[in-house]
N, C-alpha and C positions, 0 to 999 in steps of 0.2 A: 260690259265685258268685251266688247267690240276692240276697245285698244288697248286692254292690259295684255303683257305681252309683246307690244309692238312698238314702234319707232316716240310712240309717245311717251312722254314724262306719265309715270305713276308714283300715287304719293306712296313712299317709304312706309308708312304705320297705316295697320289696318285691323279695326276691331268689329268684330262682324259677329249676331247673335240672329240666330231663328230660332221661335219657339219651337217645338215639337206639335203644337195644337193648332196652328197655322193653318188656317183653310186657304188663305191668299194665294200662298205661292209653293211650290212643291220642293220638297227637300234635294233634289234634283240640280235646283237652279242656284241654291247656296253652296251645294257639295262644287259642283262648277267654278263657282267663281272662288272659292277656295282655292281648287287645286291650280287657277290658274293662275291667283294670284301668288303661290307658293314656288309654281316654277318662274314667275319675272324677277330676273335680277333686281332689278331695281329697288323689290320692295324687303327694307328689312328687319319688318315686326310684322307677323301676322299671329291676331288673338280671335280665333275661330273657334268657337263651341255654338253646338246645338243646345239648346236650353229648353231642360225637360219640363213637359207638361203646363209649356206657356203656349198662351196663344200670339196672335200678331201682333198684338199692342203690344209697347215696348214699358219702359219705366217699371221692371222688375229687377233690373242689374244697374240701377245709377252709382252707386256709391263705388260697385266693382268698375265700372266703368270711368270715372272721373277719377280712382287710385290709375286705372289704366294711362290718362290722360296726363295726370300729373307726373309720371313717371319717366311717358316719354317726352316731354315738355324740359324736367331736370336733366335727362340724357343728353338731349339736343345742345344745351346750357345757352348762354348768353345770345343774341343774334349779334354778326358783325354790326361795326359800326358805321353806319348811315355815310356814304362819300358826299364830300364838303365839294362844290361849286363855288369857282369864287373867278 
């Protein structure tokens, strides 16, 4: 969290889940970096929920998450094309 917010590049999309059973880390430190990353211009997808009655381990939202991925992947659409050296 040190440079979002700040002179440095953050990436645009951001999907971010804590469970609610989380003994690791306190809901504190996700609501933070939330709101932080909600006021960087920069970034412009943020998919933030708290995910009830999950603990730390993850792999309870894959499917919601790779529809996420593919979604913004189509948005983005084609990448330019590769500059030719010659």
């Amino acid at each position: 969290m040190d440079f979002v917010g700040t002179r440095a590049d953050t990436a645009p999309n951001w999907y971010v889940r804590h469970g609610t059973r989380d003994r690791d880390t306190a809901f504190t430190v996700l609501v933070n970096l939330d709101r932080a990353l909600a006021a960087d211009k920069q970034v412009k997808d943020l998919d933030y929920r708290l995910a009830w009655n999950q603990p730390h381990a993850g792999n309870y939202d894959v499917p919601e998450a790779m529809a996420w991925i593919a979604d913004v992947v189509r948005e983005a659409g084609a990448p330019p094309a590769p500059l030719r050296r010659g």
